[in-house]
N, C-alpha and C positions, 0 to 999 in steps of 0.2 A: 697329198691328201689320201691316196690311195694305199698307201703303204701305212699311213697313221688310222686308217680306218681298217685296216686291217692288223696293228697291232691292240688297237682296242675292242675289235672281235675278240682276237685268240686271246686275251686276258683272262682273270680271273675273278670277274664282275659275277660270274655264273657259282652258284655256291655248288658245288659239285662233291662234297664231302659228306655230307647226308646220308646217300645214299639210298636206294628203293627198301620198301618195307610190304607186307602182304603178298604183292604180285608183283611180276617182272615188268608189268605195262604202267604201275604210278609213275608218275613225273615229279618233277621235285619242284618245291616253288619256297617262296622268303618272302619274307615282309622288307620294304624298304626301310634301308638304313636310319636311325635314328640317333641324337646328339643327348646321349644322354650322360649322366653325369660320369658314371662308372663305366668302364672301358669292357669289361666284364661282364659274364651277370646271365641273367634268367632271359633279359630280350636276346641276345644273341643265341641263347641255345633254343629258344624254339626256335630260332627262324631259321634253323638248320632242318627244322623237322615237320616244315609245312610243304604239305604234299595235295598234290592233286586229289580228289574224292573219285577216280574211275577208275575199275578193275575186274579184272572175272578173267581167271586164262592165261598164258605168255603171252609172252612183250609183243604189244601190236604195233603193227607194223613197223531252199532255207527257206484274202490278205487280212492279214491283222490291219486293222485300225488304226495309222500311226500318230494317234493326238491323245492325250489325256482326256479329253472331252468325249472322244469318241468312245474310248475306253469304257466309260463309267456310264454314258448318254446314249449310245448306241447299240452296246451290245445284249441284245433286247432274242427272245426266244426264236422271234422271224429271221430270213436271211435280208441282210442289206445288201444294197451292192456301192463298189467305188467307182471313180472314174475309169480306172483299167478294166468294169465289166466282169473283177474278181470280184465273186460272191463270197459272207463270211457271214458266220449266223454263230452267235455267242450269247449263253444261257443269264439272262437278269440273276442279281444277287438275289438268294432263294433265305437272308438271313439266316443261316443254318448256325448254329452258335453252342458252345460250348457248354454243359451246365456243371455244377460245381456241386460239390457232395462233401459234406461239413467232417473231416477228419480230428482225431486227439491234436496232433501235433500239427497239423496246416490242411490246407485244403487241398483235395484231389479234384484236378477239373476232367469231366469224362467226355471224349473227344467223337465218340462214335458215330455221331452223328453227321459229323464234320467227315469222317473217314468212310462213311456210308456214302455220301451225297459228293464225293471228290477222289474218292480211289478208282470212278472208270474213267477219270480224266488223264491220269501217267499210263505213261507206258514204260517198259522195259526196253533197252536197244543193246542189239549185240553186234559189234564191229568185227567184220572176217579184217585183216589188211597182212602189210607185209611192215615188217621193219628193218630198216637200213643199220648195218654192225658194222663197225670198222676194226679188224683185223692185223697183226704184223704182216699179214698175207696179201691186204689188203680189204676189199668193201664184200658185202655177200647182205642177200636178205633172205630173212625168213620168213614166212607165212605165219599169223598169229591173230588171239579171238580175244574181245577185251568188250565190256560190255557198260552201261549205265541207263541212265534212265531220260524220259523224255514226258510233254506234257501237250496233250492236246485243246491248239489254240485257236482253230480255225478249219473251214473248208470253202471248197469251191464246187463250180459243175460237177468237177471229177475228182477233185484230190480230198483228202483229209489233213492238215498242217499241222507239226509239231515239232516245235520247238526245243533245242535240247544246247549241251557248249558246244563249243567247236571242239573241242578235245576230245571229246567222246567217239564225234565221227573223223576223225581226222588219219589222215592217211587209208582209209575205208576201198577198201576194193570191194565189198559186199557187204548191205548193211538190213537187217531183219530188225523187224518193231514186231512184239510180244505184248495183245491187248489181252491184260491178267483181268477179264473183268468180273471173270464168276468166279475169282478168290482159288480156281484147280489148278491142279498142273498146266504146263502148256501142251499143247496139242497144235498139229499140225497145222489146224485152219486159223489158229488163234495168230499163229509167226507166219509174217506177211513181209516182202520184201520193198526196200523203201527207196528214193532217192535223196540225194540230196537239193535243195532248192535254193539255197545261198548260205553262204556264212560271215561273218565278221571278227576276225581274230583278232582286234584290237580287242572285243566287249568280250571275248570267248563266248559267242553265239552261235547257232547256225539253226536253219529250218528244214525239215527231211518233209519229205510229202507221199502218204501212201494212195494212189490209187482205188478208190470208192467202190470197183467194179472185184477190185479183189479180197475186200472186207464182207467174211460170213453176214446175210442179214442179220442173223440173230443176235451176232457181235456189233453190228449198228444199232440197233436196237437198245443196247445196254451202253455203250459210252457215251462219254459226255465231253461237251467244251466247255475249257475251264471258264468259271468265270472270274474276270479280272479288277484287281481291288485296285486302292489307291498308295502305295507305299511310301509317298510323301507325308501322310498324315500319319505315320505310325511313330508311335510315341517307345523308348524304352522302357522294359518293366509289362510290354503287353505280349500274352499268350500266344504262341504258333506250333502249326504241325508242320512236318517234314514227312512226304511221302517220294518213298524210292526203291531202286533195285538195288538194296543193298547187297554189296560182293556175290551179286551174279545170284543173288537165292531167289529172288523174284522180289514182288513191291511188296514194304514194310513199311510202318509208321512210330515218329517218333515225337515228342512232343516238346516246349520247352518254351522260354523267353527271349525276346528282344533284349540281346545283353547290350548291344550297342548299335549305333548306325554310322554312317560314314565313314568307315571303317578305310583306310589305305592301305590294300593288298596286292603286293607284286606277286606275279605267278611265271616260272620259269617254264616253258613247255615246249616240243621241237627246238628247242634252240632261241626261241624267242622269248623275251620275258615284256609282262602286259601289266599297268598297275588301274587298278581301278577302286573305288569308293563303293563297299556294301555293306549289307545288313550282317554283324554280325548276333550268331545266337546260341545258346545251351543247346537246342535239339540237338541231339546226334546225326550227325554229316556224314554216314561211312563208305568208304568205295566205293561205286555202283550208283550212289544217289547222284551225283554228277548229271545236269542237265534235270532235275523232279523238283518238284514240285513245295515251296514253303508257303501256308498258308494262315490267313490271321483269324480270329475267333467266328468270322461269319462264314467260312469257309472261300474265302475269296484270294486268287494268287495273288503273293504278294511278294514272293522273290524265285530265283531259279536257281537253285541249289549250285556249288561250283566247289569249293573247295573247305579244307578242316586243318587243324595242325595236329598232329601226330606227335607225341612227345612221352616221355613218363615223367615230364613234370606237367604237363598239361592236360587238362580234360575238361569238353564241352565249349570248345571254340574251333564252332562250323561257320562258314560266311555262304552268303547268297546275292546274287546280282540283284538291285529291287527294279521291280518290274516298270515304274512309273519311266525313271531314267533312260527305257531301254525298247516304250512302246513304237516308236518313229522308225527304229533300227528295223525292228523284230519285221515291222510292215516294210519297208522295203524289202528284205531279203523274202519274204511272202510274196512278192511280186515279179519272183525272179524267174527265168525259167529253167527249165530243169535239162540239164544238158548231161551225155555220158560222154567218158573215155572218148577220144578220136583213137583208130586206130594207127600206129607209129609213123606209114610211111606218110600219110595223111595231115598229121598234125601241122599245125602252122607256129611261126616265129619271130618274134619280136626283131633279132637279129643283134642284140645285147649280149654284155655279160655286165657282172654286177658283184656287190658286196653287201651286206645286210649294214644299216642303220640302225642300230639297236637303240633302247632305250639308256642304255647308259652312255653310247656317243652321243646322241642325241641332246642328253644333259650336258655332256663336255666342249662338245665342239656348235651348240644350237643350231643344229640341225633334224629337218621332219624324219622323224620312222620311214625309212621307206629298201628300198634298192639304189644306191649310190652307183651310177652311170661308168661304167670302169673304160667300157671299149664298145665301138657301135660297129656291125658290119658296112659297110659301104654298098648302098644301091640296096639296100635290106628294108624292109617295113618302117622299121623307128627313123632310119639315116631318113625315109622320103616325109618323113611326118615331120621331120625337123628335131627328131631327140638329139641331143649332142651330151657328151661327158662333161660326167658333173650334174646332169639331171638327178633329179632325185622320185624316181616313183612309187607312189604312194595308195594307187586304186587301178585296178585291172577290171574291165567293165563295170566298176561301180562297187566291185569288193576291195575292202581295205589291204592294202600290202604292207605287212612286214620283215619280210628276210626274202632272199633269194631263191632260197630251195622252195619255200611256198610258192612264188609266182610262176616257176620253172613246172611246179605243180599242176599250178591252174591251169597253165597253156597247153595242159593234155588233151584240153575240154574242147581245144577250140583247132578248127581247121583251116590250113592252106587257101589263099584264097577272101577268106572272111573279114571284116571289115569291124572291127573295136574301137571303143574311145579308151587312151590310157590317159590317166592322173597324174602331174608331175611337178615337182617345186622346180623354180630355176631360183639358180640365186642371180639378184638384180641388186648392186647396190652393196646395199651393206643389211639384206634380209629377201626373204627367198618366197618368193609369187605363184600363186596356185595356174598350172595351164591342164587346159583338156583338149590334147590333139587326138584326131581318130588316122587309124591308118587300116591299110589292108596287109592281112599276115602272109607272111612270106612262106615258101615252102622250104622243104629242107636242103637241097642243092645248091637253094638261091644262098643260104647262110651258112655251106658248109660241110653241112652234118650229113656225115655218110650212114 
C-alpha cells in the first residue's frame, strides 16, 4: 500500500502545465475532470488556467455563531455571548440596497451605498513567509510577501476576528491586517500585526485575530462587523459586489451577477488539492481578493471570495465559498486558541512518518484525506496512544489534515510534553472507522531527531 500510495502521489493527477501567471506566489488550481463528449475542447483549456485569486510580491513562502439561526437571529448590534464565554457582537441587516438608474441600453445599478456601509468591514492582509524550492542542489528557502484580503466577522474581550482562506495566510511567518477604513494610504497605525486563530484546509478557511488593545481608537470607531446574509436563498441572475485587495493595491470594488451556484471546483495548493461547491459570479475575482468579501443587494456577506480562471478564452468567472455552508466551520476555528511557533529544541512529536492521502487516492483506493501511517516510532507519543500503520489521520487537535507537510507544520505549534487529541480512520473490515485518541507529545530525543 505504501509504495502504491506513493506512486499515486508522484503522478500526474497535479496539472502542473499551466504554469503561474501575475506573481510568483499564485498557485494553480483545475476544475475536476468532466466526461464530456469531446475529448478536446474549451473545458480542458481553461482548467489549465484556473488559478488561485492571492498575490502582491515573490513566491511566498482562525466566535462566530455556528448555526444558520444564529446567523440571521442573533447577530443583533449588542454583544451576545456563547457557551465558551466568547463574546461576538454583529451588526443587524441595515437593508442597504442597491438603486438602479434607468440607462439607453440596460440599466446601471449604483452600488455606493452598499460600498459606503461595508468597505470598513475587509481588510487587506499581507503574508511575510518563506517558500520551500527544490533545486538539483537540493532544497533551500526564501523569504517572500504575498498578500489578500480578509473580512471582519466577529470579536471578543480582546481580539477583533477575521476571517480570510487558508491560502492567504499559509506558510505565514508574519502576518499584518491593513484597516483601509478612511479610503488613504496606509499608515503605520492603520497595519496591525495578527495571528492566526485556526484554519481549515479542506473548506480553504482560516480565522486571524487582531488584538483590540492594538487597534487606533479612531480606527475602531470606524470599522464594522460584517453583517451576514443567507446564501442558501440566493437565486441566479441576482446582483453582487465583490470588495477586496486587489493585486496588493489596496481594497476595490467590483460588481456583477450570480452566474451560477454549486458550482464544483478543485483547487490545487501546497501540494494539496480540495474540491468544494460555490457561488460562481461575473464580478471580477483578481489576486489579492482572496479571502474579501462578496456581498448581495442588501449589503449582507454572502460568499468569501477564493478563486477566478484566468484564461484568454475566458472572462468573468470568479467563485466564492457561500457563507451559509461554512457558518459551523468559521465558529469553531473562532474558538480556537491562538498559539505561536514552539521554539525547535522544544517542540514536541507525534513520533510518525507518513505519506499524503490526496484527493485523487482517495477516489482510487476509497480511502479518507488524511496522513497514511508509514512507520510509528516505538515507545513515542502515537506507539503509547495505540496509532499503528495503516492509520490514517485526519484532524490534529480539531484541524482538518491533509498531506504530511501540513501536519509536520502544525506540530511547530505545539510542545514537548503537551497532551492532544489526534483523529484517525482505522480501517475495520471492509471500511474505515473514525477514532479520537489523545496522547502526550514526545520530545525530540525520545523520536530521534537531533
Amino acid at each position: 500500500m505504501y509504495d502504491e500510495l506513493n506512486n499515486a502521489n508522484n503522478g500526474n493527477y497535479y496539472d502542473t502545465d499551466g504554469g503561474y501567471t501575475h506573481y510568483d506566489s499564485l498557485a494553480h488550481l483545475r476544475q475536476p475532470e468532466k466526461k464530456d463528449k469531446k475529448k478536446k475542447g474549451f473545458g480542458r483549456t481553461v482548467a489549465k488556467c484556473l488559478v488561485l485569486a492571492l498575490v502582491f510580491g515573490s513566491a511566498s513562502s482562525v466566535t462566530f455563531m455556528g448555526t444558520n439561526y444564529i446567523g440571521r437571529q442573533v447577530f443583533g448590534d449588542s454583544v451576545t455571548a456563547d457557551d465558551s464565554g466568547l463574546r461576538v457582537g454583529l451588526n443587524k441587516s441595515e437593508e442597504v440596497s442597491a438603486t438602479t438608474v434607468a440607462g439607453s441600453a440596460s440599466d446601471v445599478y449604483d452600488v455606493s451605498d452598499i460600498v459606503t456601509n461595508c468597505m470598513p468591514s475587509v481588510v487587506s492582509i499581507t503574508n511575510v513567509g518563506t517558500t520551500e524550492f527544490q533545486t538539483f542542489f537540493g532544497t533551500y528557502e526564501q523569504e517572500s510577501q504575498s498578500s489578500g484580503s480578509g473580512i471582519i466577522i466577529g470579536k471578543n474581550d480582546t481580539e477583533l476576528l477575521i476571517v480570510t482562506n487558508n491560502h492567504v495566510i499559509a506558510n505565514a511567518r508574519e502576518i499584518s491586517v491593513y484597516f483601509n477604513s478612511n479610503g488613504e494610504d496606509a499608515d503605520e497605525d492603520n497595519v496591525i500585526s495578527a495571528k492566526v486563530k485556526g484554519t481549515d484546509v479542506n473548506k480553504d478557511l482560516a480565522v486571524i485575530s487582531v488584538a483590540l488593545e492594538d487597534i487606533p481608537q479612531e480606527t475602531r470607531d470606524i470599522i464594522k462587523i460584517a453583517t451576514i446574509g443567507d446564501s442558501s436563498t440566493m437565486e441566479v441572475g441576482e446582483p453582487v459586489v465583490a470588495i477586496g485587495n486587489a493585486y496588493g493595491y489596496g481594497l476595490s470594488v467590483t460588481s456583477g451577477i450570480v452566474s451560477a451556484l454549486n458550482r464544483e471546483v478543485s483547487v490545487t495548493s501546497n501540494g494539496q488539492t480540495i474540491t468544494n461547491r460555490l457561488i460562481q459570479t461575473d464580478a471580477a475575482i483578481n489576486p489579492g481578493n482572496s479571502g474579501g468579501a462578496l456581498l448581495n443587494s442588501k449589503g449582507e456577506l454572502i460568499g468569501i471570495n477564493s478563486v477566478k480562471f484566468i484564461s484568454e478564452e475566458v472572462e468573468g468567472m470568479g467563485y466564492a465559498i457561500p457563507i451559509t455552508d461554512v457558518e459551523t466551520i468559521i465558529g469553531d476555528l473562532m474558538n480556537k486558541v491562538i498559539r505561536d511557533q514552539v521554539k525547535e529544541a522544544d517542540r514536541g512529536y507525534l513520533g510518525i512518518t507518513g505519506v499524503d492521502v490526496t484527493e485523487d487516492v482517495s477516489k482510487s483506493y476509497g480511502m479518507p484525506v488524511g496522513v497514511y501511517v508509514t512507520t510509528v516510532t516505538e515507545g513515542a507519543a502515537a506507539d503509547k496512544a495505540g496509532i499503528q500503520k495503516g492509520d490514517i489521520i485526519t484532524k490534529l487537535d480539531g484541524s482538518s489534515v491533509t498531506g504530511y507537510a501540513q501536519l509536520r507544520e502544525a506540530m511547530t505549534y505545539y510542545a514537548s510534553g503537551e497532551t492532544i487529541k489526534v483523529t484517525i480512520q482505522r480501517l475495520e473490515g471492509a471500511e474505515y472507522i473514525e477514532k479520537v485518541v489523545e496522547m502526550t507529545l514526545s520530545t525530540n530525543s525520545q523520536v530521534g531527531v537531533e
